[in-house]
MIGUBA-233433 format. One record per residue (C-alpha): residue number from 1; residue in one letter; x, y, z. Coordinates in steps of 0.25 Angstrom, whole numbers. Example, Ala and Ser with C-alpha at 12.3 -4.5 7.8 and 13.67 -1.06 7.14 Angstrom:
! residues 2
pos->1, code->a, px->49, py->-18, pz->31
pos->2, code->s, px->55, py->-4, pz->29
! end
This chain:
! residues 315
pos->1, code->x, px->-48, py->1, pz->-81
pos->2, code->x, px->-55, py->14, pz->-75
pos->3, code->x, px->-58, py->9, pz->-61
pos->4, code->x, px->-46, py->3, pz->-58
pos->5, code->x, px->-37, py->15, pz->-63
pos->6, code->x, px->-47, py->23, pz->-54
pos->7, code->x, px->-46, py->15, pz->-42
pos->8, code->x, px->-32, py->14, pz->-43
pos->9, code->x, px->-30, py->28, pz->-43
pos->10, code->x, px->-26, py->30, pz->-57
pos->11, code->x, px->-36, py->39, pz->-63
pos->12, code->x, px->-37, py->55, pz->-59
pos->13, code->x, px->-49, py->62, pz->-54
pos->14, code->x, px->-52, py->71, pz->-63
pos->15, code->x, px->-62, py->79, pz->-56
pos->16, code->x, px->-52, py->89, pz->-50
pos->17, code->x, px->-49, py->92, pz->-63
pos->18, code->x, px->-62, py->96, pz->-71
pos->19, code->x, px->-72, py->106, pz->-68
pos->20, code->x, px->-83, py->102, pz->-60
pos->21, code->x, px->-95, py->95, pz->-68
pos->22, code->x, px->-85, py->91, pz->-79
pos->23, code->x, px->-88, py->76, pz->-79
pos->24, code->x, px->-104, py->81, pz->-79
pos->25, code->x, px->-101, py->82, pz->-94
pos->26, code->x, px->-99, py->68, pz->-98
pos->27, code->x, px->-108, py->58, pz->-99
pos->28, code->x, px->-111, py->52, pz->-86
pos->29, code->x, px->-110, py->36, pz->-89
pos->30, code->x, px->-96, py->36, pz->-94
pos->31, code->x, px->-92, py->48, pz->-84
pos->32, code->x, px->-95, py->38, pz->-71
pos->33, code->x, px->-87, py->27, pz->-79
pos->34, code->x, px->-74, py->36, pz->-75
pos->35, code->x, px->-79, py->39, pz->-62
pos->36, code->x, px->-72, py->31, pz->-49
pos->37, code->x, px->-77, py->34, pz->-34
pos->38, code->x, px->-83, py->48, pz->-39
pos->39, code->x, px->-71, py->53, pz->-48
pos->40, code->x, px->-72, py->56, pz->-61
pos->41, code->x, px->-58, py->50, pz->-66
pos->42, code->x, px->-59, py->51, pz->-83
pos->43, code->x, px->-66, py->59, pz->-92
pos->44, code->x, px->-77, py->53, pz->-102
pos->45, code->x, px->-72, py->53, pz->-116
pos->46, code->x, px->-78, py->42, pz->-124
pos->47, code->x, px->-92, py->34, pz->-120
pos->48, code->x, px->-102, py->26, pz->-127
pos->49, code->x, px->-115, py->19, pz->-126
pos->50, code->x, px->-124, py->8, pz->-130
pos->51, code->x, px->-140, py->12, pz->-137
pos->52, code->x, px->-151, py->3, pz->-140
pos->53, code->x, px->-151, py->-2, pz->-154
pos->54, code->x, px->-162, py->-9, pz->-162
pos->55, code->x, px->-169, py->-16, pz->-173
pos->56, code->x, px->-179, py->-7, pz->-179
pos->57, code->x, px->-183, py->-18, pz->-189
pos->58, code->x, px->-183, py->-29, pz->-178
pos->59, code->x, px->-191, py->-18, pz->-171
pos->60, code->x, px->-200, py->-18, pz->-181
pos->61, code->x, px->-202, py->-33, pz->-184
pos->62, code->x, px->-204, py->-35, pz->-169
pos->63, code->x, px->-216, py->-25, pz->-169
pos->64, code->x, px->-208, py->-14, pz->-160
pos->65, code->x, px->-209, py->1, pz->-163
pos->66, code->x, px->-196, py->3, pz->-169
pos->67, code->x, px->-193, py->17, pz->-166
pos->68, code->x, px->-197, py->15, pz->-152
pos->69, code->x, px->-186, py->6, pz->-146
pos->70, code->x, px->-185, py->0, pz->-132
pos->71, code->x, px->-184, py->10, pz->-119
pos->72, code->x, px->-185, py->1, pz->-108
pos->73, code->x, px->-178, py->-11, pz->-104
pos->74, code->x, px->-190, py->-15, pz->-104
pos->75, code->x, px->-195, py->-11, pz->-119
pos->76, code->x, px->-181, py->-20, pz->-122
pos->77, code->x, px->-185, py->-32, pz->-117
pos->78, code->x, px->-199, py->-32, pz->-122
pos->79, code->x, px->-193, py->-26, pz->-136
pos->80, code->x, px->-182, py->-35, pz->-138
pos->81, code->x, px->-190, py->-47, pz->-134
pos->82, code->x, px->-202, py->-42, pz->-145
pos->83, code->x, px->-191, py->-41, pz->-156
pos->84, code->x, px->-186, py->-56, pz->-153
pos->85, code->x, px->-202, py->-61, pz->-152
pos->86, code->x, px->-208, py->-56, pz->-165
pos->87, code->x, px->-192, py->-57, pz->-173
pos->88, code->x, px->-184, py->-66, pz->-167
pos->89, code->x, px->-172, py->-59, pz->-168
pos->90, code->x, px->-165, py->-54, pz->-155
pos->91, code->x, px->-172, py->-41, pz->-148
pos->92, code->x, px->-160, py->-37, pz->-139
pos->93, code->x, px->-146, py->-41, pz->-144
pos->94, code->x, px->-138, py->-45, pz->-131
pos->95, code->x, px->-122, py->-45, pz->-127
pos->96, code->x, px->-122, py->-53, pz->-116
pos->97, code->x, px->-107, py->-59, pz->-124
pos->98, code->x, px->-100, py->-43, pz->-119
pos->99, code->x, px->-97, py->-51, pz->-108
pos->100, code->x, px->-100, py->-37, pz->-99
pos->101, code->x, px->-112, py->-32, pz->-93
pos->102, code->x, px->-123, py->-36, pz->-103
pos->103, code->x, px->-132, py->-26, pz->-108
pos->104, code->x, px->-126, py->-15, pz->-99
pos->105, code->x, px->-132, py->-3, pz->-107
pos->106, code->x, px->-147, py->-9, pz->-105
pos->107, code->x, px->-143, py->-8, pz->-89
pos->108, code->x, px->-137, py->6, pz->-90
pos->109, code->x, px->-149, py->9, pz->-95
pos->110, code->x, px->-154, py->10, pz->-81
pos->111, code->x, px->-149, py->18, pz->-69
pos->112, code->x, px->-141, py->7, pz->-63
pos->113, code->x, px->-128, py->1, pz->-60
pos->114, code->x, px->-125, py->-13, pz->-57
pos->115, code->x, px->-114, py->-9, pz->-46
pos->116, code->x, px->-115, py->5, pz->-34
pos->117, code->x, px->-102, py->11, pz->-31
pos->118, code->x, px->-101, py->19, pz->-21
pos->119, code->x, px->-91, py->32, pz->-19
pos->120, code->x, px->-81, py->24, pz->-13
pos->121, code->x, px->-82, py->14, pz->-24
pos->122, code->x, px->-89, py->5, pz->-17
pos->123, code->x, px->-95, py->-5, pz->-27
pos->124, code->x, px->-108, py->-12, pz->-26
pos->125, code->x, px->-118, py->-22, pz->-33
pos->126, code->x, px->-129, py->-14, pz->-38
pos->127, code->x, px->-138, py->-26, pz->-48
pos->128, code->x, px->-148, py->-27, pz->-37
pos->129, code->x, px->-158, py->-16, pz->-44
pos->130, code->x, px->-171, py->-13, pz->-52
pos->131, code->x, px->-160, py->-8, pz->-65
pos->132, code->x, px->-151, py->-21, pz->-64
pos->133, code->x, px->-163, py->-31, pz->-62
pos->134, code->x, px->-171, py->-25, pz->-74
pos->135, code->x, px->-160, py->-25, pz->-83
pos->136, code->x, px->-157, py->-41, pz->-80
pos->137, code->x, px->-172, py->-42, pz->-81
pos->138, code->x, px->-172, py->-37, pz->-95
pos->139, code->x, px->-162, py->-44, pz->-100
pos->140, code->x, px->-170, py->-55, pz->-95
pos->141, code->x, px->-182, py->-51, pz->-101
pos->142, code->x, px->-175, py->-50, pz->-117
pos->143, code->x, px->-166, py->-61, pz->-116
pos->144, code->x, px->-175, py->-68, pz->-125
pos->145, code->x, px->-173, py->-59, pz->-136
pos->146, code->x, px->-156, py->-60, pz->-136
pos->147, code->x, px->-150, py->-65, pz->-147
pos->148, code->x, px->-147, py->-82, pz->-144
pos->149, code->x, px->-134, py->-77, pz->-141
pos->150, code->x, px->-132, py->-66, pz->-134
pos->151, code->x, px->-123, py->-71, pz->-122
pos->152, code->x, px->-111, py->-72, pz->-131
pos->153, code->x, px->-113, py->-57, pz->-140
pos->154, code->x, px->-107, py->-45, pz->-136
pos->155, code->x, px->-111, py->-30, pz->-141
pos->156, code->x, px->-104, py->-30, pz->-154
pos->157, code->x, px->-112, py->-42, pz->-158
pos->158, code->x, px->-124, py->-39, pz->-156
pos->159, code->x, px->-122, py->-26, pz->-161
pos->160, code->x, px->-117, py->-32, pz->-175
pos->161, code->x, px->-130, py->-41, pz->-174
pos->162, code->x, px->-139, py->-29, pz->-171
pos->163, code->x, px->-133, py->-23, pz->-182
pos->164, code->x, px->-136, py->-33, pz->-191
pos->165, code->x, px->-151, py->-32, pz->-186
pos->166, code->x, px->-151, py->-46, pz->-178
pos->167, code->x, px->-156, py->-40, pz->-165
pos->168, code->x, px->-167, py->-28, pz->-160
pos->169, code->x, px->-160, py->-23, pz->-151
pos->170, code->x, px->-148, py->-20, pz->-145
pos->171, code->x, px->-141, py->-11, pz->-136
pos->172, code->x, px->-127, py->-7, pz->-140
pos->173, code->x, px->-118, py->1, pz->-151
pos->174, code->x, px->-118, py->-5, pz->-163
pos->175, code->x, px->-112, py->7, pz->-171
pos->176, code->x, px->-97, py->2, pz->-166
pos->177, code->x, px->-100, py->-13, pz->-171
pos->178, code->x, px->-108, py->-12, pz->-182
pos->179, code->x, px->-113, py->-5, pz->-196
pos->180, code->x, px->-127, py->-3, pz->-191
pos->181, code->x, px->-125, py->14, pz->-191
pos->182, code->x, px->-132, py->17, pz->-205
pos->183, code->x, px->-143, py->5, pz->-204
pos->184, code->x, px->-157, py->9, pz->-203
pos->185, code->x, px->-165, py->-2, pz->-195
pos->186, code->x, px->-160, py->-1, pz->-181
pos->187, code->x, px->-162, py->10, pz->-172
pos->188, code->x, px->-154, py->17, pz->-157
pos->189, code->x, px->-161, py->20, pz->-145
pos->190, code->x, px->-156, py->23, pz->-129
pos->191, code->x, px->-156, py->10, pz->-121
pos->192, code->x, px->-168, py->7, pz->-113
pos->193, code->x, px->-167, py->10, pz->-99
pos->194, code->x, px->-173, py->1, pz->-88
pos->195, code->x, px->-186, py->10, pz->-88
pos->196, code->x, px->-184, py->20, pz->-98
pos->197, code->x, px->-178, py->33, pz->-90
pos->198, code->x, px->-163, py->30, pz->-94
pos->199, code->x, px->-156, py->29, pz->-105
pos->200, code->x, px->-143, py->23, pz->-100
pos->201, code->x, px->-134, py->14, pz->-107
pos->202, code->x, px->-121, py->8, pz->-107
pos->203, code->x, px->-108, py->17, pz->-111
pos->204, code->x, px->-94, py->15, pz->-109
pos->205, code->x, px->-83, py->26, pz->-111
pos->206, code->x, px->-69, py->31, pz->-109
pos->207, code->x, px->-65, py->42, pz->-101
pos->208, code->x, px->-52, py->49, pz->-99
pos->209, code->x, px->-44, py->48, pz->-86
pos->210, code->x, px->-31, py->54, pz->-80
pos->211, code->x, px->-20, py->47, pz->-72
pos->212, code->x, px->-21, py->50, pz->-58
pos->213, code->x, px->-5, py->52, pz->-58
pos->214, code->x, px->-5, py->61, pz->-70
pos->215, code->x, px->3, py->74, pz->-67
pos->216, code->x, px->-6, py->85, pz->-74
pos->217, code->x, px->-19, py->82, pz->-70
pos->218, code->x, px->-25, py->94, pz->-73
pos->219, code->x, px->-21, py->91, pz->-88
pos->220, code->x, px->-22, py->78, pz->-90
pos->221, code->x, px->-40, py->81, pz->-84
pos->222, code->x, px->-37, py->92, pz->-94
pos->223, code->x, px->-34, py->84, pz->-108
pos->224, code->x, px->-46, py->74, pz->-104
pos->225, code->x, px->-54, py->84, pz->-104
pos->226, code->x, px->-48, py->88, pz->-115
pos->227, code->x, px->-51, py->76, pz->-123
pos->228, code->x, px->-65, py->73, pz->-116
pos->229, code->x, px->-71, py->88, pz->-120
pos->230, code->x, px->-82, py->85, pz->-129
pos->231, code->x, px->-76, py->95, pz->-141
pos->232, code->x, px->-63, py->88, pz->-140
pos->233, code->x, px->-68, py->73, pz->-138
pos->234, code->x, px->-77, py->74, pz->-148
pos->235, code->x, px->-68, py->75, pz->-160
pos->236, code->x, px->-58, py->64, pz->-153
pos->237, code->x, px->-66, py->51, pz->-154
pos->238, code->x, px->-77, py->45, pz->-162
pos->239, code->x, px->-82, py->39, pz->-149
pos->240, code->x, px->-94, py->47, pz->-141
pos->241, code->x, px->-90, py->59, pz->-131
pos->242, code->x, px->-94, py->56, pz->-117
pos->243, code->x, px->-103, py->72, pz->-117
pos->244, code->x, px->-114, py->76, pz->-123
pos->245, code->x, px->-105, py->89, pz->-128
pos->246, code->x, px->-96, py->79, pz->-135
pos->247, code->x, px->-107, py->70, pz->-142
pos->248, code->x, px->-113, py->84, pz->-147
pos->249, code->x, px->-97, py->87, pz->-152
pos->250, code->x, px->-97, py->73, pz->-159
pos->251, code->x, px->-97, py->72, pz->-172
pos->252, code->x, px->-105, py->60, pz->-168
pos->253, code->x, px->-117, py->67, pz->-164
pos->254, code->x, px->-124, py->69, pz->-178
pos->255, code->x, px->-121, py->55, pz->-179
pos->256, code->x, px->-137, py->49, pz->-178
pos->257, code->x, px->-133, py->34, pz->-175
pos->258, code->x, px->-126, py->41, pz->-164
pos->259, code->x, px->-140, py->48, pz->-157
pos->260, code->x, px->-143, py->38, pz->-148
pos->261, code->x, px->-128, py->36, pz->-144
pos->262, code->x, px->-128, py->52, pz->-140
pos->263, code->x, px->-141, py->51, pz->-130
pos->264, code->x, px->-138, py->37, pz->-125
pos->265, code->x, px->-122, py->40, pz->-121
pos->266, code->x, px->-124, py->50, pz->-111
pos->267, code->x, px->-132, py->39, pz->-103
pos->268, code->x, px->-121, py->26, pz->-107
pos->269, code->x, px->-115, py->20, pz->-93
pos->270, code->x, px->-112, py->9, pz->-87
pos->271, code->x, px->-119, py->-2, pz->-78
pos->272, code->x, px->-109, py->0, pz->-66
pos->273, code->x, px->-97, py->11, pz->-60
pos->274, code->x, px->-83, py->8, pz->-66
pos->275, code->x, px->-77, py->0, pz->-54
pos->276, code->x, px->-66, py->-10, pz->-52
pos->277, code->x, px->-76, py->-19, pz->-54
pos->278, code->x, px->-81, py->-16, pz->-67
pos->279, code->x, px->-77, py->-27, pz->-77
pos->280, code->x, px->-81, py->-38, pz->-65
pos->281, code->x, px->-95, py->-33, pz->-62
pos->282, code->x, px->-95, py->-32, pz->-76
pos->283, code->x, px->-95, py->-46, pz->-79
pos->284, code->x, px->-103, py->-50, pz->-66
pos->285, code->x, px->-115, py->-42, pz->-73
pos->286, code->x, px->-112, py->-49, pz->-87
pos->287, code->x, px->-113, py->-63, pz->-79
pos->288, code->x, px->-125, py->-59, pz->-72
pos->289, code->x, px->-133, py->-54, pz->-83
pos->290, code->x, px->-127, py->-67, pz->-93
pos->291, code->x, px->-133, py->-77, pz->-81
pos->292, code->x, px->-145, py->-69, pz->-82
pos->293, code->x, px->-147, py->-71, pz->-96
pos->294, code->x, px->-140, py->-83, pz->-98
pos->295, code->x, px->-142, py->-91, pz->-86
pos->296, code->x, px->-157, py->-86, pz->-85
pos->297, code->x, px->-152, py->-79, pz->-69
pos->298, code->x, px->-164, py->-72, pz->-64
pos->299, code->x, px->-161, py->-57, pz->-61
pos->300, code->x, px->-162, py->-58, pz->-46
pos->301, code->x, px->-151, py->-69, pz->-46
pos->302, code->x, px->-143, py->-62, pz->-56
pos->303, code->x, px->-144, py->-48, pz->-48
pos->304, code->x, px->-138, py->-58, pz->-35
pos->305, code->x, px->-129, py->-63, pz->-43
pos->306, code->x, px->-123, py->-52, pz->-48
pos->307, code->x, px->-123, py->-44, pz->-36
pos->308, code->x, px->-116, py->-53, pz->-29
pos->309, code->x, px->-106, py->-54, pz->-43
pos->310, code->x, px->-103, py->-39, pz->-39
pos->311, code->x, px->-101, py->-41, pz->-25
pos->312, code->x, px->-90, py->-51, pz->-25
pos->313, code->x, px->-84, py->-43, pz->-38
pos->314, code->x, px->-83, py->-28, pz->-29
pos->315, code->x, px->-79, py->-38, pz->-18
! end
């Protein structure tokens, strides 16, 4: 409900209220999710993240190095797609059943975002581009290594079949799902970026906000500061701090399942601005990708489609 309490007026700038650079301190992908026409209306207190996962022992049997996972989206493709030919088990477990942008951690490993706004909030269709084209591509590319039925499995599902070592790889969190923590066979690695210079991925978060008809301002910022400072936050939640000073507070830090959460969470965003028109251009991705993958769509229809999806959505 962020957007609309922002547009409507509800939310406080909070940037009259900190010191200058304060918001530099948190990570920038769940910092921008609380940012409305250049405000910066809550501050980050929880985030999180999705890694690559896989099947050292499907690895193996495939004839892939296993302590050399993919980097690329390319490297996924062919990887997944070797791991299918030579074991015929799924390469890439798939959740095209979320119902939400499919897959939107692979595309975040990129630099871009499947809608511009401008300062004004303007919003406008942004799929017409080298990052979204090759991310529809290389889902094209390893769709024959999806598990038979991977338009109706959401991320906890293939997670619990991961975990029980159906599929090679995955991209997702399996700790909060299943009891694949102390099991030796699988191994974590940052999501392969469209050409191996990023290391995006998805991530979600919560932030903490202030009414914009508090009467104490000034104390209200205060005690969200309060609970977002890393020493503080740090000893509230189990759930990971949204600065690098909080993770090295965390008593999760010397936690080595957790390694590749710690350098993959500064990166964790998502595929477009929070706007009122989130959850509907949302969907109109999810349609667009499940045409695509379902309905065999070529990209360069699909990319029309869809941008013509967001059009008539932003209006």
């Amino acid at each position: 409900m962020f957007a609309e309490f922002a547009n409507g007026g509800g939310m406080l700038d909070m940037a009259p209220y900190v010191a200058p650079g304060f918001f530099n301190d948190y990570f920038p992908g769940v910092t921008a999710m609380y940012t409305w026409q250049g405000a910066n209306m809550a501050i980050p207190f929880t985030t999180d993240t999705r890694i690559l996962w896989y099947n050292k022992d499907l690895f193996t049997e495939a004839g892939l190095d296993p302590n050399s996972p993919p980097k690329t989206w390319a490297e996924l493709a062919s990887m997944a797609n070797q791991i299918t030919a030579q074991t015929g088990r799924p390469g890439f477990g798939m959740d095209l059943g979320l119902e939400e942008f499919p897959q939107q951690a692979l595309f975040c490993a990129s630099n871009g975002s499947v809608i511009n706004v401008a300062g004004d909030g303007t919003v406008t269709p942004n799929v017409d581009t080298n990052e979204f084209r090759t991310f529809l591509q290389t889902l094209v590319d390893m769709k024959g290594a999806f598990q038979d039925d991977f338009p109706v499995q959401n991320h906890h599902a293939v997670a619990e079949l991961f975990a029980a070592g159906e599929f090679g790889i995955i991209i997702g969190n399996t700790l909060e799902a299943t009891d694949i923590r102390d099991r030796d066979w699988y191994g974590q690695a940052l999501v392969p970026s469209i050409d191996g210079s990023t290391h995006g991925s998805f991530g979600g978060g919560f932030g903490i906000g202030v009414s914009a008809r508090t009467a104490y301002p000034e104390q209200a910022v205060r005690f969200a500061q309060i609970l977002t400072s890393p020493e503080i936050h740090a000893k509230l939640i189990s759930d990971i701090p949204t600065t690098t000073a909080g993770i090295e507070m965390s008593d999760l830090v010397n936690d080595p399942t957790l390694a590749i959460y710690f350098e993959q969470i500064q990166y964790g965003r998502q595929g477009q601005p929070k706007t009122l028109f989130y959850m509907q251009i949302d969907n109109a991705v999810y349609l667009t990708i499940s045409e695509v993958l379902i309905d065999g769509k070529s990209v360069d229809d699909a990319v029309a489609d869809l941008t013509n999806r967001i059009n008539a959505i932003i209006g």
